[in-house]
N, C-alpha and C positions, 0 to 999 in steps of 0.2 A: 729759327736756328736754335739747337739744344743748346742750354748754356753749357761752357768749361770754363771750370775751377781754375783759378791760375794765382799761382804764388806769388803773397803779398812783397811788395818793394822792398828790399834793403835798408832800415834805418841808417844811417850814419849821421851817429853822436856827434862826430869833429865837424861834420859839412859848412862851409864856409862858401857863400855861394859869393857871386861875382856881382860887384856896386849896380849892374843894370838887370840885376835878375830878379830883383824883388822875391825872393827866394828865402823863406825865415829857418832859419839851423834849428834843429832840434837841440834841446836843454843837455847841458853834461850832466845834471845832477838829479839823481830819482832817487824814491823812495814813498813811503807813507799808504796809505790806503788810496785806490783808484777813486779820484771825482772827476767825471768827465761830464759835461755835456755837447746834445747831437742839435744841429742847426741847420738848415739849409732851406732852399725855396720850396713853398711850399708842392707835396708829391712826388720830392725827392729820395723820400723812401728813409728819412730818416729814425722816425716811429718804429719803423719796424724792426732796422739794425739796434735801435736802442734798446727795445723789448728782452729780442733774443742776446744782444748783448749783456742785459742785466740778469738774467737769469743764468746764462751758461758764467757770469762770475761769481753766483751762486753756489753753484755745484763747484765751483774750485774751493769753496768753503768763506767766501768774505759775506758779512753782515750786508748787506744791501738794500738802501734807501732808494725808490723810482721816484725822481719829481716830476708831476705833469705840469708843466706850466702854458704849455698849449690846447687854446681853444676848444679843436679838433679832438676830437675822443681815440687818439690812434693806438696811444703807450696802454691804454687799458686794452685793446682788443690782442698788442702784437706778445703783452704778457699771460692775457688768456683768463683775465680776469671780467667781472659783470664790469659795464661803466659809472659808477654811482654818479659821477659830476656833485656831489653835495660840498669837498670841500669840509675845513674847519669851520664846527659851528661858530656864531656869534659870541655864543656865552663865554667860550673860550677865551675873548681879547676882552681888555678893559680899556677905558681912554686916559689919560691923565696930562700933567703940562709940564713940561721941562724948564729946565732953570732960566728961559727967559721966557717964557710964558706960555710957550706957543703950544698948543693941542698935539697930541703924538697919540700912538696905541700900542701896544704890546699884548702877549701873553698875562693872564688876568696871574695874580698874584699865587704863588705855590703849584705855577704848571711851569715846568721849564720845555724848553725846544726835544727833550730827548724825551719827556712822559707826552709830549702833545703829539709826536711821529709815534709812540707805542698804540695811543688811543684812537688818531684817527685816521691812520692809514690803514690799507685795504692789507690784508697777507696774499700775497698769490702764489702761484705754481714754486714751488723752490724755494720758499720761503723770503721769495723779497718782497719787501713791502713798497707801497704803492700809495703815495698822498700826492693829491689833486689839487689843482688852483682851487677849481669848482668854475662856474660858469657866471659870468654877468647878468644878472637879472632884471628888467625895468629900467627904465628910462635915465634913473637915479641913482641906480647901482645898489640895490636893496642887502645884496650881501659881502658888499664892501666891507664888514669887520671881517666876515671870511677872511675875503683876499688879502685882511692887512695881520689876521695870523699866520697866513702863508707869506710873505712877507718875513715877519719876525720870526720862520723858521731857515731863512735864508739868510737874516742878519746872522745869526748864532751860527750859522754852517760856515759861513763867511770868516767868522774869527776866528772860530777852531780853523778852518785852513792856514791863515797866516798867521798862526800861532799866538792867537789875542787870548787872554784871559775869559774864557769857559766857566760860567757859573756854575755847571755841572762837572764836566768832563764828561758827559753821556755821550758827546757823537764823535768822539777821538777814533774809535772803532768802525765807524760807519762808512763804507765805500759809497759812493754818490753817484746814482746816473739820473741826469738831465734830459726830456727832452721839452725845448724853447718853442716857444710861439717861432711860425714859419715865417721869414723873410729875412734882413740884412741889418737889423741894427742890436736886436735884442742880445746877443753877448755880451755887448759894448755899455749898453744900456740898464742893467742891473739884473736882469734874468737871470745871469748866467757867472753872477759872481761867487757863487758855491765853490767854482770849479778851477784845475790847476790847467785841464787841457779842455779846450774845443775841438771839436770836432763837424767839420764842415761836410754835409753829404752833399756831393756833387755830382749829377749825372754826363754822361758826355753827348749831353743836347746845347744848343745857343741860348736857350733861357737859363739854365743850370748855370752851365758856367760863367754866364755874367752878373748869376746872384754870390758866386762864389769869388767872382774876383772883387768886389765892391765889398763883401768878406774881408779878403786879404788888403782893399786898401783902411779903412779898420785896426784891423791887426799890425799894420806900423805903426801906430801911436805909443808912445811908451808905455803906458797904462793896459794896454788892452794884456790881457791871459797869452799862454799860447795855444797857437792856434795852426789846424795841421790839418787837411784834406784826406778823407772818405772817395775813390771813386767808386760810383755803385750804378747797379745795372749795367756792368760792362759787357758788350758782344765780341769787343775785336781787341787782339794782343795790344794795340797802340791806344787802346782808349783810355788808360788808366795815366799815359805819357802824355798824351791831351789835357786831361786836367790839370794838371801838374805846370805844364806850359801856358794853358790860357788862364790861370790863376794866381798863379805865383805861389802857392802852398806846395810846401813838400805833402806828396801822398804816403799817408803811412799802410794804409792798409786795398785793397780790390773786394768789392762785392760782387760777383756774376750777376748777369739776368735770370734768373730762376722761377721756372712757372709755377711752383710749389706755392712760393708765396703769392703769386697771384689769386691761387687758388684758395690760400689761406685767406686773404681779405674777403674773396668773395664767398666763402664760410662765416666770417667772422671770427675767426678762431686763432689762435697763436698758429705760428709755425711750426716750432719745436714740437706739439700737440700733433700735430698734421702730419710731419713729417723729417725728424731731428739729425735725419741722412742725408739733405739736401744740401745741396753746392754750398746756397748760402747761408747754413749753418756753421760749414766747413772753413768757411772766410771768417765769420765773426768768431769761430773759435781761437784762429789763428790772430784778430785781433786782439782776443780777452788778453792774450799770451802775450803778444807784444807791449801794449797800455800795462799790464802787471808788471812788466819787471822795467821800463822804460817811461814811466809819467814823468812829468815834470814835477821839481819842486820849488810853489813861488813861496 
């Protein structure tokens, strides 16, 4: 079936949903630079919205930071970059003990979180930059300082969002796209504390949508971000109302099924590269639009 485009849902700011809808209202209050990140079960296609996502908010002019925090090499191929997986070197972090003794690590002394994003992230297509967990190595975890400079580049992104005192002010500027290790807890769980919105990519299949309701139960915790449904790979008018209903997430945005990007993964290559006319360009451009003037502010 050729995919069609079909226009993204109707926000509504005021939405007050009813005590058994499990239904979460979107925020009255926006502003600030875009940080979002993309989550969903794993093949939900969330890599790739996020790719083309960060890049077409490129081109509207915002500074943009890509965090791959996922295993999976997906955000480097959907932004059209080589996949380094290397990661912050070691040398980068130091270890030291905090005031009750205990062993911690940070960014080694005279590197802040906004020179250690200039130095080892990747530049790609459109000028967004692109740092990487990096990959688990050995039994032992051999580049475990890696992952705990990436780490303390998420502490710092974490307090400039809720307006904590910034040793720099370098990442006040920096729009944020996320995309999370695949499955149901990692928002919840510290991956995805950068960010003011989640973004859940939900297909309207029965494995999908029951990673994304286990999502939204989640998301009623006081604690958790907010958190707002992606339906993507949609073929039929009612599939986008589907999600929506077996999840409890309001849907802010529709992705069609579009062979382009099939054809994209099976290249290897971005989409935007392949093909920047397609459906699902046309949706995530209509998302960039919506997340820019409508994020939440926590």
């Amino acid at each position: 079936m050729p995919a069609v485009p079909i226009a993204a849902p109707t926000i509504e700011p005021g939405l007050q949903p009813g005590p058994d809808s499990g239904l979460r209202s979107a925020e009255p209050s926006y502003g600030g630079p875009v940080r979002v990140a993309f989550v969903g079960k794993g093949g939900a296609g969330k890599s790739s919205i996020a790719g083309v996502f960060a890049r077409l908010l490129a081109r509207d002019g915002a500074q943009v930071l890509a965090l791959d925090s996922d295993p999976m090499p997906g955000l480097a191929y959907s932004l059209g970059v080589p996949n380094r997986e290397t990661g912050i070197p070691a040398e980068a972090v130091e270890e030291y003990e905090d005031d009750s003794g205990r062993r911690r690590h940070r960014l080694r002394a005279g590197l802040d979180a906004g020179a250690a994003i200039e130095l080892y992230s990747t530049v790609s297509p459109d000028g967004v930059r692109l740092l990487q967990l990096g990959k688990t190595r050995g039994v032992k975890g051999e580049n475990s300082l890696s992952h705990q400079g990436y780490q303390a580049i998420l502490d710092a992104l974490q307090k400039q969002r809720s307006a904590e005192p910034d040793s720099t002010g370098s990442l006040a500027d920096w729009a944020v796209v996320g995309d999370l290790p695949g499955g149901t807890r990692q928002p919840f769980f510290g991956w995805g504390r950068f960010a003011r919105t989640i973004l859940v990519v939900v297909e309207p299949t029965p494995a999908s949508l029951l990673s994304g309701r286990r999502l939204a139960r989640l998301a009623e915790k006081a604690s958790a971000p907010h958190v707002v449904a992606i339906a993507n790979k949609t073929r039929e008018e009612a599939d986008a109302d589907l999600v929506q209903a077996r999840t409890g997430l309001q849907v802010i945005g529709e992705v069609p099924f579009d062979p382009a990007q099939r054809e994209a993964d099976r290249r290897g290559v971005a989409l935007l590269d392949l093909d920047s006319d397609s459906p699902m360009v046309a949706a995530v451009t209509r998302l960039v639009s919506t997340l820019s003037a409508k994020e939440p502010v926590r």
